[in-house]
C-alpha positions as CSV (number, residue, x, y, z in Angstrom):
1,X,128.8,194.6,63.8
2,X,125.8,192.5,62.8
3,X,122.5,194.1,63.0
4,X,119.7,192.6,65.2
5,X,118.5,190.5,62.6
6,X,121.6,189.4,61.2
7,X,122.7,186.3,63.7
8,X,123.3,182.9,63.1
9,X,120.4,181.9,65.3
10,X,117.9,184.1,63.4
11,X,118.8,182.3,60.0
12,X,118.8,179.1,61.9
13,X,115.2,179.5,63.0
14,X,113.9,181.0,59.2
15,X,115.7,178.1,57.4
16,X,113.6,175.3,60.6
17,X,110.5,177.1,60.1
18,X,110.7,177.1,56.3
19,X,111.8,173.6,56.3
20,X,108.9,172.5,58.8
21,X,106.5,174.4,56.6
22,X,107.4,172.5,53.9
23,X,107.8,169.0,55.5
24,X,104.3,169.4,56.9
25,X,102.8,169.9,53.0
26,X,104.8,167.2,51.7
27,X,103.5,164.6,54.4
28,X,99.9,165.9,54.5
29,X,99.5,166.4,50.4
30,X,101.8,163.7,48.8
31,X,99.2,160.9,48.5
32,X,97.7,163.5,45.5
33,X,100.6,162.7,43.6
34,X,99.6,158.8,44.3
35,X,96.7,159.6,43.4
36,X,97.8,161.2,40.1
37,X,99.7,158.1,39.6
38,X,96.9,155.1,40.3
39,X,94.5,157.0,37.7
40,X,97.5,157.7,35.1
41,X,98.0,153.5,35.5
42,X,94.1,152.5,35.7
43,X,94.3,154.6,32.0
44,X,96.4,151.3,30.9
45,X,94.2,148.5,31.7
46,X,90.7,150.2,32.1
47,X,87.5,147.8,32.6
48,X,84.3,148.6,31.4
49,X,81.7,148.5,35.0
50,X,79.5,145.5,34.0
51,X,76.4,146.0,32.9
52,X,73.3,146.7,35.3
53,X,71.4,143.6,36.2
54,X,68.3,146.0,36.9
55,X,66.9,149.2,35.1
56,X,66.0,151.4,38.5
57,X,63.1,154.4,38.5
58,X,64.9,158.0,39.3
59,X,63.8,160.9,39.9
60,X,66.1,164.3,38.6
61,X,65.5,167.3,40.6
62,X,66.9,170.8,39.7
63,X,66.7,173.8,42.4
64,X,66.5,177.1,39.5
65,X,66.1,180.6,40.3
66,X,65.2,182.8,37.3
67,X,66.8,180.1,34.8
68,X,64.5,180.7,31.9
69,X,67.5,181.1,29.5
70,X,69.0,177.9,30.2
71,X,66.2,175.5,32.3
72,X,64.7,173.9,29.0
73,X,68.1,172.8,27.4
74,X,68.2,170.9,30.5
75,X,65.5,169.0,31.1
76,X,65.4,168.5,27.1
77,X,68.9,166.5,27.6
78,X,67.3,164.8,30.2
79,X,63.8,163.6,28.4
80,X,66.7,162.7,25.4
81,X,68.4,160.1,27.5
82,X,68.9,156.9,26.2
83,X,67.1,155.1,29.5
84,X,63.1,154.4,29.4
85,X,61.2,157.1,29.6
86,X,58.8,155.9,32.4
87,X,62.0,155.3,34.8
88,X,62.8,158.6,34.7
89,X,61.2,161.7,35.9
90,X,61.9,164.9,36.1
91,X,61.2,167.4,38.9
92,X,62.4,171.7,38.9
93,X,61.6,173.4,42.1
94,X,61.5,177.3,41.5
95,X,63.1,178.8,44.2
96,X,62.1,182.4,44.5
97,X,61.6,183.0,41.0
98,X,60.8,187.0,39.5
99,X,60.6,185.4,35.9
100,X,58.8,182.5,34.1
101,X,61.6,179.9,34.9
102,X,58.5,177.7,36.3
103,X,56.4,177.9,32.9
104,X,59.5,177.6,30.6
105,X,60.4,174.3,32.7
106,X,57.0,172.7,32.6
107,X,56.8,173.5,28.9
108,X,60.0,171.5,28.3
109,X,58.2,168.3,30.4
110,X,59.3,169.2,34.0
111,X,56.9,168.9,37.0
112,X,57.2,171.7,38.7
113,X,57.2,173.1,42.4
114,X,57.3,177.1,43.0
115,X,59.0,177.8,46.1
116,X,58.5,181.1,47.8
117,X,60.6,181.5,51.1
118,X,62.6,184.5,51.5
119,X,63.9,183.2,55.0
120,X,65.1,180.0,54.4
121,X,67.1,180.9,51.0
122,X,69.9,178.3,48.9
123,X,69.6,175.8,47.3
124,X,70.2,172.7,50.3
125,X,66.3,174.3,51.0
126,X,65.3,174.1,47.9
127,X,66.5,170.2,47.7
128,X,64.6,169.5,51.2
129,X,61.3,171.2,49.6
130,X,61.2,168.8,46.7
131,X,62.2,165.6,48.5
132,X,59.4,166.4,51.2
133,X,57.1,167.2,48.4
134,X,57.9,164.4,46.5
135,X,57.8,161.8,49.1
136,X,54.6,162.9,50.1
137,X,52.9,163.6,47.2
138,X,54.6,161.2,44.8
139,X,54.9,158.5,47.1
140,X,53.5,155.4,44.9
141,X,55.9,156.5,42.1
142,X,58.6,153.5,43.4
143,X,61.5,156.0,43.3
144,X,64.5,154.4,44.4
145,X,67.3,157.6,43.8
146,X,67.5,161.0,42.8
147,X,69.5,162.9,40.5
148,X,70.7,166.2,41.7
149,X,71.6,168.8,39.0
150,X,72.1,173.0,38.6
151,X,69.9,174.5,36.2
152,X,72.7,175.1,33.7
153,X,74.2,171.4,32.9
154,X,73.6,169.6,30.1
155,X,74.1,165.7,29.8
156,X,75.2,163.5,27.5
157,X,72.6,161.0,26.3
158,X,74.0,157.7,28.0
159,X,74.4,159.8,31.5
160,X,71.2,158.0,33.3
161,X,72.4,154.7,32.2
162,X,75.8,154.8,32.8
163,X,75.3,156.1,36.7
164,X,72.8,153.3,37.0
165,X,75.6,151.0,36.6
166,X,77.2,152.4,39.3
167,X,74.2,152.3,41.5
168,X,73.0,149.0,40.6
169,X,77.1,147.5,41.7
170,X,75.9,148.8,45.1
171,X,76.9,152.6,45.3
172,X,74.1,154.1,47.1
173,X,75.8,158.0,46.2
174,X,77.8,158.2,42.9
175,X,78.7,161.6,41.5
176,X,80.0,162.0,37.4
177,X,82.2,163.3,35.2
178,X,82.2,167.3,35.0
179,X,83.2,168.7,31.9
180,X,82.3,172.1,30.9
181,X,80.1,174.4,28.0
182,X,82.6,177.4,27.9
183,X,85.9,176.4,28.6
184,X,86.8,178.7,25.5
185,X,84.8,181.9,27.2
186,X,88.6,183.3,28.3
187,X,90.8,182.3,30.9
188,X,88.5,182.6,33.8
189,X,86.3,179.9,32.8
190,X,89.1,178.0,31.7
191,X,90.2,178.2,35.3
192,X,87.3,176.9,37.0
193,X,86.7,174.5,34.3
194,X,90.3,172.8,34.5
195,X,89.8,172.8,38.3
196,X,86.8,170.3,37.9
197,X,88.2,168.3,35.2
198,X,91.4,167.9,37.3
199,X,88.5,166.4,40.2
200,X,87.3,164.2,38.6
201,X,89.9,162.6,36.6
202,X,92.7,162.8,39.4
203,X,90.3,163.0,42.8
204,X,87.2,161.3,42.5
205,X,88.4,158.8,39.8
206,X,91.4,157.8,41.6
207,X,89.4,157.4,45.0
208,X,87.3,155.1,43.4
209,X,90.3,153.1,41.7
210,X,91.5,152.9,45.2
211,X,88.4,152.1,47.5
212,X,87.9,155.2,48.9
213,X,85.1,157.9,49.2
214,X,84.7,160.1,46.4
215,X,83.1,164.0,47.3
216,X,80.1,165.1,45.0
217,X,80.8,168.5,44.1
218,X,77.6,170.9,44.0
219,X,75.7,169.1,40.9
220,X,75.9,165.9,39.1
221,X,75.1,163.1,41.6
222,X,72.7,160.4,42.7
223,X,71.6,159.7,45.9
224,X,69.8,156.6,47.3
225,X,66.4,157.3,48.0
226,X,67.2,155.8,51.5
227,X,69.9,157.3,52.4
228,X,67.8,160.5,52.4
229,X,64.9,159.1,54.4
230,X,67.9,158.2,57.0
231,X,68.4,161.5,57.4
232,X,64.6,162.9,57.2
233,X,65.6,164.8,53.7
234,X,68.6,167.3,52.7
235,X,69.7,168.6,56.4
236,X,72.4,170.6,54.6
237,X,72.5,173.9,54.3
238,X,75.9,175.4,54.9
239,X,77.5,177.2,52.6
240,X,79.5,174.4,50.4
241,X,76.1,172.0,50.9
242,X,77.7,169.7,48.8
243,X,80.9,169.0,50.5
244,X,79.2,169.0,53.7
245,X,77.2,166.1,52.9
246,X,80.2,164.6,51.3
247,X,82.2,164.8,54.6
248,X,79.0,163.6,56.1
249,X,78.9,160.7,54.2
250,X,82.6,159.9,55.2
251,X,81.9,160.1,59.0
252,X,78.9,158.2,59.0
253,X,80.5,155.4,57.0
254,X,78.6,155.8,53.8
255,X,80.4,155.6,50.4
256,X,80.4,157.6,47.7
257,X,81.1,156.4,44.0
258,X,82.1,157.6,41.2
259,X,81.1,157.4,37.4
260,X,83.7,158.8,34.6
261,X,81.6,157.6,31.8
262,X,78.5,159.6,32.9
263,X,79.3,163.1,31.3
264,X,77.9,166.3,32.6
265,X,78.3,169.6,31.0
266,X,78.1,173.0,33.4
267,X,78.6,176.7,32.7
268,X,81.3,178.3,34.3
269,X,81.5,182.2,35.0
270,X,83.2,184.3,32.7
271,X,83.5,187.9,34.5
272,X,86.3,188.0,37.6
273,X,83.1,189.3,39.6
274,X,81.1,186.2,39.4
275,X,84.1,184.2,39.5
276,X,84.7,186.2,42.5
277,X,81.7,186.2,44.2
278,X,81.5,182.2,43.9
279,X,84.7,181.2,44.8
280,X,84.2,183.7,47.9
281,X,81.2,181.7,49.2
282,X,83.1,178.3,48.5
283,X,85.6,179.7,50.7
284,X,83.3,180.7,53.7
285,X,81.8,177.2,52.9
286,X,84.7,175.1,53.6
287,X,85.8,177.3,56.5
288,X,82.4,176.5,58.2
289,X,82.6,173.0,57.0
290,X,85.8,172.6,58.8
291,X,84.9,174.2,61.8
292,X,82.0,171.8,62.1
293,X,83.2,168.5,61.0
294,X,87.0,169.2,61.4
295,X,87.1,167.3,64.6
296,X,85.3,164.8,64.0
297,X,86.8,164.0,61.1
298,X,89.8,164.0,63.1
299,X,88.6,161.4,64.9
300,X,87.7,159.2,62.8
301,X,90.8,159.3,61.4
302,X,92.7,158.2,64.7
303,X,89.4,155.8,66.1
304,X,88.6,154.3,62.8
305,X,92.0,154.5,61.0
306,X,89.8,156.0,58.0
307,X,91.5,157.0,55.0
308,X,88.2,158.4,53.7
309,X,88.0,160.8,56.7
310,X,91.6,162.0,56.6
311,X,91.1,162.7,52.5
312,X,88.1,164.8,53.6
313,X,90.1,166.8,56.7
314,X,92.9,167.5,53.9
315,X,90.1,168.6,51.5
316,X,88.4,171.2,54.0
317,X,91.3,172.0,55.6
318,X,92.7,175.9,55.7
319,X,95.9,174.9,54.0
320,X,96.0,178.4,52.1
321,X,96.1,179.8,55.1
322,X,98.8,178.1,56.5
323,X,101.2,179.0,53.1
324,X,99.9,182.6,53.4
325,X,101.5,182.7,57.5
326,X,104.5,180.9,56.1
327,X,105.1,184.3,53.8
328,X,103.8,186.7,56.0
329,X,106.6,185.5,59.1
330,X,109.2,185.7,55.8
331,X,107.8,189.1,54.4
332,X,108.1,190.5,57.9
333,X,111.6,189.0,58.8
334,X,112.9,190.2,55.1
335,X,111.3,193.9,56.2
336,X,112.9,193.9,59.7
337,X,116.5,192.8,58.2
338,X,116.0,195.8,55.3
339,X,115.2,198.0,58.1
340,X,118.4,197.0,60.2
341,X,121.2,198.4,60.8
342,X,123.6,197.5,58.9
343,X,121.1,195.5,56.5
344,X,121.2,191.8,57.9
345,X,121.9,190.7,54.1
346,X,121.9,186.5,54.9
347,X,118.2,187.3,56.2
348,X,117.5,189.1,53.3
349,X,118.8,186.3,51.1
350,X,117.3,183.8,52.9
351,X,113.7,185.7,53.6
352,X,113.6,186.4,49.9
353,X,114.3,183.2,48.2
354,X,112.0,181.9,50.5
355,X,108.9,183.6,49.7
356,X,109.9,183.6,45.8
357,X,110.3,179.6,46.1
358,X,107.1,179.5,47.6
359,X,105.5,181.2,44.7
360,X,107.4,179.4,42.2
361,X,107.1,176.1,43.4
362,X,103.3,176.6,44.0
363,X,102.9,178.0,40.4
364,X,104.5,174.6,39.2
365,X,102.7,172.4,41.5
366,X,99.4,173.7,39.5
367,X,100.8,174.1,36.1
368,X,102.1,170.2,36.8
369,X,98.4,169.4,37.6
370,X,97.0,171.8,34.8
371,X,99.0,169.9,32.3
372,X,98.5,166.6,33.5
373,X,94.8,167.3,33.2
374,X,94.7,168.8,29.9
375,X,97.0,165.9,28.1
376,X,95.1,163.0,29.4
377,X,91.5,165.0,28.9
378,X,92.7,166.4,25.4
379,X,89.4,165.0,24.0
380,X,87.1,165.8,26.0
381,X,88.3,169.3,26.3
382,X,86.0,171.5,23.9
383,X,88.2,174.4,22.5
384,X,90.9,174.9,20.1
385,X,94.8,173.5,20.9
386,X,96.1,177.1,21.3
387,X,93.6,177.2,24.0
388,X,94.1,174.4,25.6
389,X,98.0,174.9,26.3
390,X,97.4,179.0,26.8
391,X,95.1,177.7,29.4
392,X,97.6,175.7,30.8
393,X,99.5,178.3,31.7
394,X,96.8,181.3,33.0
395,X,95.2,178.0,35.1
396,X,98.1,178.8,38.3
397,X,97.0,182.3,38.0
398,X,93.7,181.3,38.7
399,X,94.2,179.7,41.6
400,X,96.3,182.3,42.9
401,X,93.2,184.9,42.7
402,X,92.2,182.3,45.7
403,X,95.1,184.1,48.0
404,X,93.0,187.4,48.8
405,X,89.5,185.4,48.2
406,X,90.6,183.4,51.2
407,X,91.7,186.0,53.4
408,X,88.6,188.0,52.7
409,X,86.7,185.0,53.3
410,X,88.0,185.1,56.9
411,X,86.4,188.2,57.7
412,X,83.2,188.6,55.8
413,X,79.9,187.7,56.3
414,X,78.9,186.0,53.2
415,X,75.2,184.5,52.1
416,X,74.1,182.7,49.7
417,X,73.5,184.4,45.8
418,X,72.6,183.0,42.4
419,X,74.8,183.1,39.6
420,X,73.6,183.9,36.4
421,X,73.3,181.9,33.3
422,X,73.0,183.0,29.8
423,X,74.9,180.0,27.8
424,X,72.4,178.5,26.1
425,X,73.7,175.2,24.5
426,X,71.8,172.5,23.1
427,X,73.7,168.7,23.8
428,X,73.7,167.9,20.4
429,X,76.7,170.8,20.2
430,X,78.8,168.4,22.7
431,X,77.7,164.7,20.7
């Protein structure tokens, strides 16, 4: 006699669950692939974005807490760009600093604003000081956007010019191109590293092939000096700042461009705790983002029939979650069958190839992006070949260190911590 678990209608409902579960990613997720496709197509008949009719004043602002080893490499890329020097200012606010981040910055040619607020603590505050600051007390200076970068990046010497391309078509927030300085440190990095290229060449790039909003993603972008004003200054400080203004932008109808030829360099974390500890506050970030803007993206979505919107919901929404629930009803069905008397063995077949496919074809999904990524970015990818394809491969292990992140996530109360930064690299080691 079959055990309780061992019915026709049991299978019935694991095989129309699984199937759902499935249907439901494929119809939510497939425009990536689309998207995978328009940039891979673009690659065959690129055109150069014209050249800027107008040369427009900037101003580049860097939130840095205890940055010394990294800070002056920084705004020393920045003085080096290939854009006239009296268009381009450079402003470092430091944010709660216990070392001489402030005096190593101002040595290098920053103007510099120490911040000392243990209440309001992150970087969106940080951002809010210097814009209030520096529409107040720079006010005359005729700047008409500002640059937003982490204390770590380096840029390549045509970065200004190129965004200003961009900004002069009519873009009034344009993010970049973010490569990495340690790729090579080991597999972690790597990780993080291929994630961001794989944004930019097959997310943001492709959104602006097609027409749509891009997302700025935590450094490397411009932003209108009006568009700020609009909003009386940075009025973001969730967790993920950056894709909350991103998702922002979307709602209110605001678009975001995108610049590949304007190159930024960042430093990724190399220990599992850092990596860790970041990822974990991404997490939160995107869960709060969602709870906040979920619906209204929604809504614009169904009002305004805006692509944009429903890019952003997809982006933001708890998708791991919903994969994790899909093998936790399968782990518990594939339990309850081992645990039956007789075994229900059609469950067990059925439970188990079910939560093995969904690991499989979720490692192959990201080793299909990972490798899509690293041929078409070969160049631009700073390491050795071996690397580069070993990478590949430990790239969907990386992502799958997000599985307990974003349960954790769920749970914890998270704030807002620095990461350090000791790679020191000069731009000249990128050129």
């Amino acid at each position: 006699m079959a055990g309780p678990f061992g019915g026709i209608k049991v299978l019935q409902f694991i095989q129309g669950f699984n199937l759902l579960i499935f249907a439901l990613f494929t119809v939510f997720y497939a425009y990536q692939l689309f998207y995978v496709v328009a940039a891979l197509w673009h690659d065959r008949k690129r055109t150069p974005m014209p050249e800027a009719k107008k040369q427009h004043k900037f101003a580049a602002i860097i939130s840095a807490r205890n940055e010394r080893a990294v800070i002056s490499e920084l705004v020393r890329s920045i003085k080096m760009q290939n854009y006239p020097a009296e268009l381009l200012d450079v402003f470092v606010v430091a944010d709660n600093c216990t070392d001489d981040t402030a005096e190593v910055a101002e040595r290098a040619g920053a103007i510099v604003f120490k911040r000392f607020n243990r209440t309001e603590v992150g970087k969106g505050y940080a951002l809010d000081y210097a814009f209030q600051r520096i529409e107040k007390e720079y006010a005359s200076a005729g700047y008409e956007g500002y640059f937003i970068f982490d204390a770590d990046n380096l840029l390549d010497r045509n970065y200004v010019a190129e965004m200003n391309k961009v900004f002069d078509s009519g873009y009034r927030v344009i993010t970049s191109y973010r490569n990495s300085k340690n790729f090579d440190s080991n597999w972690i990095s790597a990780g993080s590293a291929l994630w961001f290229l794989r944004e930019s060449k097959f997310l943001n790039n492709s959104r602006m092939i097609l027409g749509t909003n891009c997302a700025v993603s935590g450094t490397g972008f411009l932003v209108a000096c009006d568009v700020l004003r609009a909003r009386g200054g940075w009025k973001y400080h969730l967790l993920t700042e950056d894709i909350q203004f991103s998702i922002d932008c979307a709602c209110e109808g605001e678009r975001v461009g995108y610049c590949s030829t304007a190159v930024l360099y960042d430093e990724q974390p190399v220990t599992f705790e850092q990596s860790w500890n970041q990822r974990l506050r991404w997490s939160k970030g995107f869960y709060q983002v969602f709870a906040r803007y979920g619906r209204k993206l929604f809504g614009g979505v169904v009002k305004r029939r805006s692509f944009s919107c429903y890019d952003m919901l997809m982006t933001v929404a708890p998708a791991m979650l919903l994969t994790l629930a899909s093998v936790a009803v399968n782990a518990f069905l594939l339990v309850s069958a081992l645990l039956s008397t007789p075994v229900a063995v059609g469950v067990v077949r059925v439970t188990l190839s079910s939560i093995l496919s969904s690991f499989g074809g979720f490692y192959l999904t990201l080793l299909f992006f990972g490798a899509v990524t690293v041929i078409t970015e070969w160049k631009h990818i700073n390491t050795t070949a071996a690397r580069k394809v070993l990478y590949t491969f430990t790239f969907p292990l990386f992502i799958f260190t997000y599985i307990p992140i974003a349960i954790v996530a769920l749970f914890r109360k998270i704030e807002w911590k620095p990461i350090a930064h000791t790679i020191s690299k000069s731009i000249e080691e990128f050129q």
